[in-house]
N, C-alpha and C positions, 0 to 999 in steps of 0.2 A: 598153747594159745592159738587161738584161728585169728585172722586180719581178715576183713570184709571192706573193698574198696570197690567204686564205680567201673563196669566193662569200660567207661572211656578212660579212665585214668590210666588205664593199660598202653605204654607206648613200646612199640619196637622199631628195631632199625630193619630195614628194607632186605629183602631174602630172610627175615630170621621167624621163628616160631615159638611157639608156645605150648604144652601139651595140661590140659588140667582134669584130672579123673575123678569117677564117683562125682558125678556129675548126672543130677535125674534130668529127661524128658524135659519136664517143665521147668525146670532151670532156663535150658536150652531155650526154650520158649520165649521167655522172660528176656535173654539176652537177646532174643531176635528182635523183641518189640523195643526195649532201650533202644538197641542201634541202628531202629529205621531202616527206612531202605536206603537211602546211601551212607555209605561206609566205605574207608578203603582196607581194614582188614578183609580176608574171609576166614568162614567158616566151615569144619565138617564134622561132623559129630556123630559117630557109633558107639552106641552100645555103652553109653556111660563115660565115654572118653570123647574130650573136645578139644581142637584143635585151630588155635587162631594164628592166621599166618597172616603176614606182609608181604606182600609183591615186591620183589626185586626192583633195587633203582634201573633205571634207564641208564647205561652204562656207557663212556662216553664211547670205548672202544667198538662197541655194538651199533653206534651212531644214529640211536633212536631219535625217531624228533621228537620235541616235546610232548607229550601227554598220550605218544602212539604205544600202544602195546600190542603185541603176535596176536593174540587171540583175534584184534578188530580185522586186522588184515586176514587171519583165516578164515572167519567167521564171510567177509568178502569175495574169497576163493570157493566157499562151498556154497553159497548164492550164485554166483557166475554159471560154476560149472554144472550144475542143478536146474540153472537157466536154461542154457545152453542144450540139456539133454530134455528139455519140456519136461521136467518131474517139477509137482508143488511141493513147497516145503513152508513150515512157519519157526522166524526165530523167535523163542522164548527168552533169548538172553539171561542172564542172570539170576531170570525166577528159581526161588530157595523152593529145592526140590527135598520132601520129609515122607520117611515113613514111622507114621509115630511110634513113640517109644523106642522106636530104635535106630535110625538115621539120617542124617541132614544135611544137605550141604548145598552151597551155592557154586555155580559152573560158573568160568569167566563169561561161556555162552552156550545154547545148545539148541538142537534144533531137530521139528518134527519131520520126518522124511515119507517115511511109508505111513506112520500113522497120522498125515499131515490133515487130511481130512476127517478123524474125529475130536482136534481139538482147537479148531474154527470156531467164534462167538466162546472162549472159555476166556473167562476172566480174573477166573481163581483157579489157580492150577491147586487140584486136591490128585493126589497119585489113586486112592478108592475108588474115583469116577474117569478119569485118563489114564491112558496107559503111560509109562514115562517116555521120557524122550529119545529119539532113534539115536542122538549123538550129542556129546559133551565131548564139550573143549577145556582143556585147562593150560594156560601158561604159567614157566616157571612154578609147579609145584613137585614135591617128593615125597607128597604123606602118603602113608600104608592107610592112613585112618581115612582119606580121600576116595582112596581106590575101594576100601572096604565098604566104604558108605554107599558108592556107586553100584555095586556089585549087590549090596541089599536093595537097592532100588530098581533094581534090573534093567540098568541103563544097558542097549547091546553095546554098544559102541563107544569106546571111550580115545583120544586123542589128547596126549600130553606134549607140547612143546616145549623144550626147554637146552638152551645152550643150544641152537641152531639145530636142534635135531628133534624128529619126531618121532615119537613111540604110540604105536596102536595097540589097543587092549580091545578084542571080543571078550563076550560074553559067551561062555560057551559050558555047559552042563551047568550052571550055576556059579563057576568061577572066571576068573578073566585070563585069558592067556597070549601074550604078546605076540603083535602078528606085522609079518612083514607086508600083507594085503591088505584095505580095505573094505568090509561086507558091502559099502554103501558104494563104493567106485571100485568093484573088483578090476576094472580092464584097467583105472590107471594107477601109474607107480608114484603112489600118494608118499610115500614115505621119502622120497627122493622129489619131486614137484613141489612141497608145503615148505620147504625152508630154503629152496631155490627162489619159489617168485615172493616169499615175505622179505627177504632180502634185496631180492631187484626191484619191489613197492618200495621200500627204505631208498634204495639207491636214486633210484629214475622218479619214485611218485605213485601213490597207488592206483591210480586212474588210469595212467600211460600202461602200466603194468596189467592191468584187465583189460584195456583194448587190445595188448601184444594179445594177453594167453587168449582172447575171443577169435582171432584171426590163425593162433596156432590149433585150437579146436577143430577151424572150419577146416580144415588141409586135410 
């Protein structure tokens, strides 16, 4: 016997997931359009397998303040530092990145770097007419079905932040493989930088925090 209940009726507790397969395309579809554009689940979805995840509470030992999550603050540090080096860049944030029929998924944020200038005046991200995005960020996530989705969208660059530490993923012959460098800031030591000043944002304030690192830049 199958149960057919409402994508909202779906409740999980914070950090936990979900996995549901033999799941068509337009399913997917269908579930994106129910759940509007804001939601606090996300979503990824390869190749028949779907994957709704909840974001980690804000933990009190992590001393988040209320409503702040890693991704805003990084998302902050690769504006600054991107400022800083005169390169344009555009955030697409959270726009749900699909290649139909076979991957979807929504980034906490992600942003045009090198191909910042062909997707200026785009309104509807379609991946057929733009290329994808130079970089995605994801906090607090562990799904294979995340990375796999990305890797069919041929995101280059992918940044997971999680438990105070940052993991890089290029894109490289078609798979992703984890890197202690950055493509997009090869000269700095991103991996060691992104969970030092999200934590001294936390600490001090994120503002005081980007005027420190704008004056450690200029040196």
């Amino acid at each position: 016997m199958s149960v057919t209940i409402p994508i909202r009726a779906i409740e999980l507790t914070p950090g936990s997931m979900i996995s549901i397969h033999n799941l068509s395309w337009q399913d997917f579809e269908q579930l994106l359009a129910e759940l509007g554009e804001q939601h606090n689940t996300r979503l990824a979805y390869y190749r028949g397998t779907l994957e709704i995840m909840s974001p980690l509470a804000l933990h009190v030992s992590e001393a988040w303040p209320k409503g702040i999550r890693p991704h805003r603050i990084i998302a902050d540090l690769v504006k600054a530092i991107l400022d800083f080096q005169g390169r344009d860049w555009e955030d697409f944030g959270s726009t749900t990145l699909k290649q139909p029929e076979v991957a979807g998924v929504e980034p906490d944020t992600c942003f045009y770097i090198q191909n910042a200038g062909r997707v200026r005046g785009c309104t509807d991200m379609d991946l057929a007419v733009y290329p994808p995005p130079d970089l995605a960020i994801e906090s607090d996530v562990t799904s294979k079905t995340t990375l796999d989705a990305y890797e069919s969208l041929r995101v280059p660059e992918v940044w997971i932040y999680r438990n105070r530490q940052l993991k890089i993923y290029i894109l490289q012959k078609g798979d992703y493989t984890e890197s202690s460098v950055s493509h997009i800031f090869p000269k700095l030591p991103i991996i060691q930088m992104i969970p030092q000043l999200v934590q001294k944002a936390i600490d001090e304030g994120t503002s005081r925090m980007l005027r420190e690192l704008k004056i450690q830049l200029d040196e």
